[in-house]
C-alpha positions in Angstrom: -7.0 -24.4 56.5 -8.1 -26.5 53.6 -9.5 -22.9 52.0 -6.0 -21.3 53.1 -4.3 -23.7 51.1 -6.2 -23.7 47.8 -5.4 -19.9 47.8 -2.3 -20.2 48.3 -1.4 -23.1 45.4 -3.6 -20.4 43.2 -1.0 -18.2 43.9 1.7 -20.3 43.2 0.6 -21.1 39.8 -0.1 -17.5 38.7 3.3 -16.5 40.0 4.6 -19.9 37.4 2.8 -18.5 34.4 3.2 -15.0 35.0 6.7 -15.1 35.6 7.9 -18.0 33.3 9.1 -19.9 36.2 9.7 -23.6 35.9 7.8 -26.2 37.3 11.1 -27.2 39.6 11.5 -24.4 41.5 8.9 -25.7 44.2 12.0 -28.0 44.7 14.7 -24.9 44.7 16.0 -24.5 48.5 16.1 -21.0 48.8 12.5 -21.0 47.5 11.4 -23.5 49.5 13.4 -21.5 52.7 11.3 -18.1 51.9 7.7 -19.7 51.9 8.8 -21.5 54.8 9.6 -17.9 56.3 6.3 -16.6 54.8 3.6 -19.5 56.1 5.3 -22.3 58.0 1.9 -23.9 58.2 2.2 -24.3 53.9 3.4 -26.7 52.4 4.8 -26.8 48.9 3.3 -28.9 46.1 5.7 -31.4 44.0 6.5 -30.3 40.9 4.4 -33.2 39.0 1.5 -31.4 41.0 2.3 -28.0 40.2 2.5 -29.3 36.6 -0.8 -30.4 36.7 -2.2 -27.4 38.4 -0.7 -25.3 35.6 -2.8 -27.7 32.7 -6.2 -27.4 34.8 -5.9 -23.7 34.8 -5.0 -23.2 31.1 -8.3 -25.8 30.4 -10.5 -23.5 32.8 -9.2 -20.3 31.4 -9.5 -21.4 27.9 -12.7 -22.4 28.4 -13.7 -18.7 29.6 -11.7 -17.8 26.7 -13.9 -19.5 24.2 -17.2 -18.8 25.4 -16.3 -15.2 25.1 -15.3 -15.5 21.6 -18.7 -17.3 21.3 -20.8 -13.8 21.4 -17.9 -12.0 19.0 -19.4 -12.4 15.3 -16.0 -11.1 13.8 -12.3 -11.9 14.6 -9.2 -11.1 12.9 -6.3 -13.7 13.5 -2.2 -13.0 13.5 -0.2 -16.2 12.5 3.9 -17.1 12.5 6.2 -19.9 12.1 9.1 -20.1 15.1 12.2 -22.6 15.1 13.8 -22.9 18.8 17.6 -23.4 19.5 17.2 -26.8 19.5 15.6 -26.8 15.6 11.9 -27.5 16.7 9.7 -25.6 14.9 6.1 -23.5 16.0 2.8 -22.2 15.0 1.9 -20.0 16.8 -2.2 -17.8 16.3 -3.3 -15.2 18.0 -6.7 -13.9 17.5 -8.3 -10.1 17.5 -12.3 -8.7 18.2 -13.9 -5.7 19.4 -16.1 -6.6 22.2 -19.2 -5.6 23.4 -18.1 -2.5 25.0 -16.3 -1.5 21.4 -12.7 -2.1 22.7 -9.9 -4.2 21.1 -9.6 -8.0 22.6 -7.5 -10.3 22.0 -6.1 -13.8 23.1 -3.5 -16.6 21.6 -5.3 -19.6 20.2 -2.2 -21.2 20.3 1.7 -22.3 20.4 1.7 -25.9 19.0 5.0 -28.1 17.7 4.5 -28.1 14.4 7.3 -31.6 13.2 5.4 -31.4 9.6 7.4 -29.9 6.7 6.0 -26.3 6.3 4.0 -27.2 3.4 1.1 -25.3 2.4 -1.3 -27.9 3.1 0.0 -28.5 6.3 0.1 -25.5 7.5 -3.5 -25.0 6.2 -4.5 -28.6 7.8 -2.7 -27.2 11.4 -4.7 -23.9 11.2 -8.1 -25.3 10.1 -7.9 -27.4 13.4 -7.2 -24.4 15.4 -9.7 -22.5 14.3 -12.3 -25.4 14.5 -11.4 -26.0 18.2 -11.8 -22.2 19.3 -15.6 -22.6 17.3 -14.0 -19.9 15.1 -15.3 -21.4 11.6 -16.6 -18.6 10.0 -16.3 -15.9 11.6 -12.8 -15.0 10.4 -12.7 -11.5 8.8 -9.1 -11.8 7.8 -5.6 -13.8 9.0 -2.3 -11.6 8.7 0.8 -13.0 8.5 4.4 -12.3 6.7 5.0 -13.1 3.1 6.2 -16.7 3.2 4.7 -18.1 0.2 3.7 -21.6 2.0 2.0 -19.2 4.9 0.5 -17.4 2.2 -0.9 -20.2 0.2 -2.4 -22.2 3.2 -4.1 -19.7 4.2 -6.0 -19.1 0.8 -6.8 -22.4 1.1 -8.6 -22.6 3.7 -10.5 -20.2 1.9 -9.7 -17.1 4.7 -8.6 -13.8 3.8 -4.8 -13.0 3.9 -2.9 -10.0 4.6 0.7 -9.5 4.3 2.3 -7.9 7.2 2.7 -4.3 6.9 5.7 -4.1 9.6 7.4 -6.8 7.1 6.1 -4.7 4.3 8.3 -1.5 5.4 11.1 -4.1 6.3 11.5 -5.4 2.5 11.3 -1.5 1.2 13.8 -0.4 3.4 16.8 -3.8 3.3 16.2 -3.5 -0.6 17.0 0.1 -0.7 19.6 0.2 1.5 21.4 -3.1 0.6 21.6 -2.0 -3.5 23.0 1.3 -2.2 26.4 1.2 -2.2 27.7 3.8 -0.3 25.3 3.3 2.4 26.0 -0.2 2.2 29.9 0.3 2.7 29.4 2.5 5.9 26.9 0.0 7.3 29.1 -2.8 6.9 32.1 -0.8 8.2 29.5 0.5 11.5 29.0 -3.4 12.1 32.8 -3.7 12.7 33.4 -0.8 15.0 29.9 -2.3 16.8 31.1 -5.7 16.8 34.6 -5.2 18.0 33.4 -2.8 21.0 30.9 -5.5 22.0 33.3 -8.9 21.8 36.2 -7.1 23.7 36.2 -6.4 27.7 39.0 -3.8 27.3 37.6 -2.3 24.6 33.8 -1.9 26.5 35.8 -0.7 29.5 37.1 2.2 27.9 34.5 3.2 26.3 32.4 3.5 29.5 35.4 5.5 30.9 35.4 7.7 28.1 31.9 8.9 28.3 32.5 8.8 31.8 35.1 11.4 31.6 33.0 13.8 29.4 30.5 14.0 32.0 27.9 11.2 30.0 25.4 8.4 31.2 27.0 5.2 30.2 25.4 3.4 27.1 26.5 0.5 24.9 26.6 0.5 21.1 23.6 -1.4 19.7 24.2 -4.2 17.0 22.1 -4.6 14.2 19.4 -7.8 13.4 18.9 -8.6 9.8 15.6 -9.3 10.1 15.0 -5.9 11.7 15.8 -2.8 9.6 14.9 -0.9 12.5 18.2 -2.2 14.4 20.2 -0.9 12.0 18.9 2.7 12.4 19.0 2.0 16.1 22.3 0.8 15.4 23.8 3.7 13.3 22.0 6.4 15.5 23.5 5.3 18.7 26.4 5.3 16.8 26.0 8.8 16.4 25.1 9.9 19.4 28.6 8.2 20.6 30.8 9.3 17.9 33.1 11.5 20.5 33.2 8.6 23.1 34.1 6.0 20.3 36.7 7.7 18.8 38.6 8.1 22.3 38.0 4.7 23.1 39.3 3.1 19.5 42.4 5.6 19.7 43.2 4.2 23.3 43.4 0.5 21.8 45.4 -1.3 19.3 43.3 -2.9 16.9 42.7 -2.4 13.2 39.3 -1.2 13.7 39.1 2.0 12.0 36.4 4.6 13.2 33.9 6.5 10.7 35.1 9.4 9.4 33.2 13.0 9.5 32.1 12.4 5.7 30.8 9.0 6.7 28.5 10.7 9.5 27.4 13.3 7.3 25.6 10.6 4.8 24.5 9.0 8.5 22.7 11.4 9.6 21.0 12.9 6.6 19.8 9.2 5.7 18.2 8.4 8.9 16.3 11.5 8.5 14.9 9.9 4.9 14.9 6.7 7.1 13.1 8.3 9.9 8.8 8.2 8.2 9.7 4.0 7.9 10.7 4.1 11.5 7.4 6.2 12.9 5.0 4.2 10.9 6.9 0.9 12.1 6.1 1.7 15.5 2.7 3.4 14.7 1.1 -0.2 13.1 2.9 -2.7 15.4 0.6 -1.2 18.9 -1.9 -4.2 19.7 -4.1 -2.2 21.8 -4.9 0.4 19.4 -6.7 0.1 15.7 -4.5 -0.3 13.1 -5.0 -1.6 9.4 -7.4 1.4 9.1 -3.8 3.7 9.2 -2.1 1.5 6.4 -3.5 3.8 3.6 -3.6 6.7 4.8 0.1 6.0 6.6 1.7 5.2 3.3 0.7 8.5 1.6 2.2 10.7 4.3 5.6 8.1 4.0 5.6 8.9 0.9 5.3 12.7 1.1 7.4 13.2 4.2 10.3 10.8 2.3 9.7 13.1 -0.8 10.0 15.8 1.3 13.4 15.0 3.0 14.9 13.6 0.1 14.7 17.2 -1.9 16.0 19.2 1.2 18.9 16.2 1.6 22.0 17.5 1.0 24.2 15.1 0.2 23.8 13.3 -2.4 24.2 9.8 -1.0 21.3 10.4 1.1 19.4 12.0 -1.7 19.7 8.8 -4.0 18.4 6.5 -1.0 15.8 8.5 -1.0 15.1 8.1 -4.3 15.4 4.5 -4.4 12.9 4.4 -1.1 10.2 6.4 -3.4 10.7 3.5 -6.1 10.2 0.3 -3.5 7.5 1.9 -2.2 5.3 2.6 -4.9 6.3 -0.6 -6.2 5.0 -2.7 -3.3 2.3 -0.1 -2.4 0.5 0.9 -5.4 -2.1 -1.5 -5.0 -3.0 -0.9 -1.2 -6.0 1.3 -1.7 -7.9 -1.4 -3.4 -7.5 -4.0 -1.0 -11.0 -4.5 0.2 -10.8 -4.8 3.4 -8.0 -1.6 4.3 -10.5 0.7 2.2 -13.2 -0.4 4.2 -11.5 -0.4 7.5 -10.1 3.2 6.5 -13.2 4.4 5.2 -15.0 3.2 8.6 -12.4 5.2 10.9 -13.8 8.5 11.1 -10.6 10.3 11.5 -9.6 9.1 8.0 -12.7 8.3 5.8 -12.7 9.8 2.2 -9.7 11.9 2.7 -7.7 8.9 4.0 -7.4 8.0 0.3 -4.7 9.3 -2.5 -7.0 8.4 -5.3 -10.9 9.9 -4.7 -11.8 6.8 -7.7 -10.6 4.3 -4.8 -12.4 6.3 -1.9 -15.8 6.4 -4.0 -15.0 2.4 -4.7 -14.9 2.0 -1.0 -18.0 4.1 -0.3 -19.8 1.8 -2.9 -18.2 -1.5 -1.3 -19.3 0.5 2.4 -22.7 0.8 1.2 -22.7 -2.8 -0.6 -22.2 -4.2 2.7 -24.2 -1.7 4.9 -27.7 -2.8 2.7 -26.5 -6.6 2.8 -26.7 -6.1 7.0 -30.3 -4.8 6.4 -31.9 -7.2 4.3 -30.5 -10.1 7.0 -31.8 -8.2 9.9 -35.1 -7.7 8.0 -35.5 -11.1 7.2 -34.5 -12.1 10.3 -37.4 -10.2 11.8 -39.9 -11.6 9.3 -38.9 -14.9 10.0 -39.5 -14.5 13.8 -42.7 -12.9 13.5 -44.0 -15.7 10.6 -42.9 -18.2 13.4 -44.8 -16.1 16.3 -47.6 -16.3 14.1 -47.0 -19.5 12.4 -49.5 -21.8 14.5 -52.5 -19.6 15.0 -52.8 -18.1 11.5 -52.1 -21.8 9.8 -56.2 -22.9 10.3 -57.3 -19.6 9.0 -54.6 -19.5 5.7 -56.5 -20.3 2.3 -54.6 -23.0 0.1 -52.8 -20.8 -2.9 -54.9 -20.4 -5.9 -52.7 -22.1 -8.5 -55.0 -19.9 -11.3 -53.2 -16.8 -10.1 -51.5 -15.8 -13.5 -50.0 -12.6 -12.1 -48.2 -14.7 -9.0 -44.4 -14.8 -10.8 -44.7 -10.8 -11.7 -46.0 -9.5 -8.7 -43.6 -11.2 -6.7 -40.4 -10.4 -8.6 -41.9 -6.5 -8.2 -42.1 -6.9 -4.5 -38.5 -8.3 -4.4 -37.1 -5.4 -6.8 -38.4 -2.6 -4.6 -37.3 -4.5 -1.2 -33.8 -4.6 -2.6 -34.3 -1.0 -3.5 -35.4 0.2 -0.3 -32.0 -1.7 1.3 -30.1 -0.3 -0.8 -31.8 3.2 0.2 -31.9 2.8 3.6 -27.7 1.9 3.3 -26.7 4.8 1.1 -28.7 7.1 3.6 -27.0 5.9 6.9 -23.6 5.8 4.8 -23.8 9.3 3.3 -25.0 10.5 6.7 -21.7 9.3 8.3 -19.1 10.4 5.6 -20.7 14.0 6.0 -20.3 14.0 9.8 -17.6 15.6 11.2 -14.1 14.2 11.1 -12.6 12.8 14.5 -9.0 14.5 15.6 -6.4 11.9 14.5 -5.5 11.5 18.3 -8.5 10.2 19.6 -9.9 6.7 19.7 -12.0 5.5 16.7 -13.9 3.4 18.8 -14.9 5.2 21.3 -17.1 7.3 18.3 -18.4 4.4 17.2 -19.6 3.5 21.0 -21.4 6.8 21.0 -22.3 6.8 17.7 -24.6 3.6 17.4 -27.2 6.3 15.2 -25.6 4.3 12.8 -26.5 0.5 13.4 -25.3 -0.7 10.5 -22.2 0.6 10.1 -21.3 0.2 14.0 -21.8 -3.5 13.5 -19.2 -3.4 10.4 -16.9 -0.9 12.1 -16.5 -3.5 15.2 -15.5 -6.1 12.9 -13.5 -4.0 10.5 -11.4 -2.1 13.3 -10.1 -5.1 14.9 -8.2 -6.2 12.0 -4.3 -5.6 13.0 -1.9 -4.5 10.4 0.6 -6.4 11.8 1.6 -10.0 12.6 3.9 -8.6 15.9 1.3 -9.5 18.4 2.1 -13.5 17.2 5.8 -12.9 17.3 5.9 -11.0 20.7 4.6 -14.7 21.5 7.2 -16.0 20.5 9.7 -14.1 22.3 8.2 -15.1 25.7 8.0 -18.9 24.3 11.5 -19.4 23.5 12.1 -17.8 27.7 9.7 -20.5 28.5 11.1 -23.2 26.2 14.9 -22.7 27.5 14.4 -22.2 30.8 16.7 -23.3 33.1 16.5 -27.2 34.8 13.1 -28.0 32.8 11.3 -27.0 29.9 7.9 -25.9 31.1 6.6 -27.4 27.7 3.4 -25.6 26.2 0.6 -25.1 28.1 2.7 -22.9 30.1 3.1 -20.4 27.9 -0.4 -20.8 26.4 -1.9 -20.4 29.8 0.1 -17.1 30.5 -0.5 -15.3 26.9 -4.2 -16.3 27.2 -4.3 -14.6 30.8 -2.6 -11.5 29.6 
């Protein structure tokens, strides 16, 4: 009975984090009626129980969660700031690793009130806690985050890594170009009314859903635009498309001043979501948590670059033509520097379906190879040494009666010793460039397949495996921290009771 019964509050709780319930709905009738149908014998816990059922399990799985991390030598964390509806504000870390079967990890460190101003120091002060707790202090390869300039400079103060957020990257290119384009700007604003009207007014979604109803259509609903979010807006204008018909029968059945977009203002529409359209695909290409990522960024902005190139010479109107342009301008602008970013030239050069040819400039690939083989000798040397060290240990206690005190009239000592140290380093730095130019010469992978799953089968390359676990798990995005935060503010608002934060800790760190 008793076993019967810790099974079944086991159950309870995963069904509370897994499905953002709140704590109070062990007090809800009809669900107290249905387990009552279920197991008469069963008998609810209170919510304070259930409460404290929830806090035990996220301690025990947090604990599983940290030893894990415990054997991971390299992690790369996400980070984001979050204000609720009620104007309380959250950090919120995730952290990311290749584990010892070479396949992306990951878990959230964290969803914490953060009442401080957003100050650089204390946001740097917040973090360095978190990262403390998780035993994460060194071993963090990189933190990425948006551009906020007090994110930004916490960070570098705790003396980690940044990266800005590629996703938020593309965003800035693309609300710069299109907001100082006029025309563009006009019919945007204008596609906002017709949306905003259709989606306030009963009458006026009614016959809209009649009249694609009438020409023999599924039923959709016109999508409104986020200003955060460029992507909305070509969501926005290309579902606007795709019901131009429908909305003009439904807008000519109402009275209202709401006047729909004429054939000239599709036209520029269309032609500039097809310049828009490389943005979108590489949006959706970087934000993927459970495939590698920052090793695409370089090689993903030279083929935006030449597919937007590309569309804007075949555009034909000339609105779309001159967004085009303007797209080419914020993008080298913002981008010109990407290649020599360490750790992206590494992390493409270490993704055999990019290496060398990932790069625009063959200057920045050689760079990397040096940097590569920098690294790849560094590796060496600290596995040597720690192998001398063990055996001198081994050894240490029967070879210590036998040793002969150094002869101090040794006048050679200082040379010979700086010789034996030069052609050490020299043989690292050998032994590096030889496993290095042995993997740039191998063949390339097919972009479609897994990265990591060459490196599982490829560990003929020690070295290199060891940095291309810890390079690989670097995200080029920060959405894995804000998809976090679109499940907290479900938890935070839920209805009767806030299920307050280890809730939604417990469930992101189960997931």
């Amino acid at each position: 009975m008793y076993r019967r019964k810790k099974e079944l509050d086991e159950a309870l709780v995963n069904m509370v984090v897994k499905d953002l319930q709140p704590f109070s709905i062990v007090e809800d009738e009809g669900f107290r009626a249905f387990v009552n149908k279920l197991d008469p014998t069963y008998v609810l816990p209170t919510r304070k129980t259930v409460k404290t059922m929830v806090r035990e399990k996220y301690k025990e799985v947090k604990q599983k969660a940290m030893a894990h991390l415990q054997n991971i030598p390299s992690v790369c964390l996400t980070a984001d700031m979050w204000t609720s509806l009620t104007m309380e504000s959250y950090l919120g870390v995730t952290c990311h690793y290749t584990n010892s079967n070479t396949e992306l990890g990951s878990v959230m460190l964290g969803v914490s009130k953060f009442p401080k101003s957003h100050t650089a120091d204390n946001i740097k002060e917040a973090l360095s806690d978190l990262i403390s707790d998780w035993g994460l202090t060194g071993s963090v390869a990189a933190m990425v985050t948006d551009n906020a300039a007090n994110m930004v400079s916490g960070i570098q103060k705790l003396g980690l890594r940044h990266l800005p957020c590629f996703a938020h990257t593309i965003n800035l290119i693309v609300k710069r170009a299109v907001e100082e384009h006029e025309v563009f700007a006009d019919i945007r604003k204008r596609a906002r009314r017709v949306v905003s009207f259709f989606r306030s007014s009963t009458k006026a979604t009614e016959n809209l859903i009649l009249a694609q109803e009438r020409m023999g259509r599924q039923p959709l609903k016109l999508l409104q635009e986020v200003d955060t979010r460029w992507n909305s807006t070509h969501d926005m204008l290309q579902r606007l498309i795709d019901l131009r018909e429908p909305v003009g029968a439904a807008l000519a059945s109402l009275s209202s001043d709401i006047m729909p977009l004429s054939s000239a203002d599709f036209d520029i529409i269309s032609e500039s979501l097809e310049v828009l359209a490389p943005f979108k695909y590489a949006t959706k290409e970087l934000s993927g948590e459970k495939s590698v990522s920052a090793s695409k960024i370089i090689p993903i902005i030279r083929m935006i670059q030449h597919k937007v190139a590309e569309k804007t010479a075949h555009a034909r109107n000339p609105s779309a033509s001159s967004l085009g342009m303007a797209l080419q301008q914020y993008i080298n602008k913002r981008c010109s520097n990407v290649e020599s970013i360490r750790v992206l030239a590494l992390a493409t050069l270490l993704d055999p379906r990019f290496k060398t040819l990932g790069f625009g400039n063959q200057d920045n690939a050689r760079e990397a190879e040096r940097l590569l083989t920098g690294e790849c000798a560094s590796m060496i040397r600290l596995t040597s040494e720690k192998a001398s060290q063990a055996v001198e240990s081994s050894s240490s206690s029967s070879s210590q009666a036998a040793q002969k005190p150094p002869s101090s009239d040794n006048l050679w000592e200082l040379l010979d010793s700086r010789v034996s140290e030069t052609q050490q380093h020299h043989s690292y730095n050998a032994d590096a460039t030889i496993e290095v130019k042995r993997y740039i010469n191998d063949a390339y992978l097919p972009r479609s397949d897994d990265p990591l799953k060459y490196w599982q089968a490829h560990k003929v390359y020690p070295n290199l495996y060891a940095l291309a676990s810890k390079y690989l798990a670097i995200t080029a995005t920060s959405v894995p921290c804000e998809l976090i935060f679109s499940k907290a503010g479900d938890v935070i608002s839920k209805k009767k009771e806030p299920l307050k934060l280890q809730h939604s800790r417990t469930n992101n760190i189960l997931e």
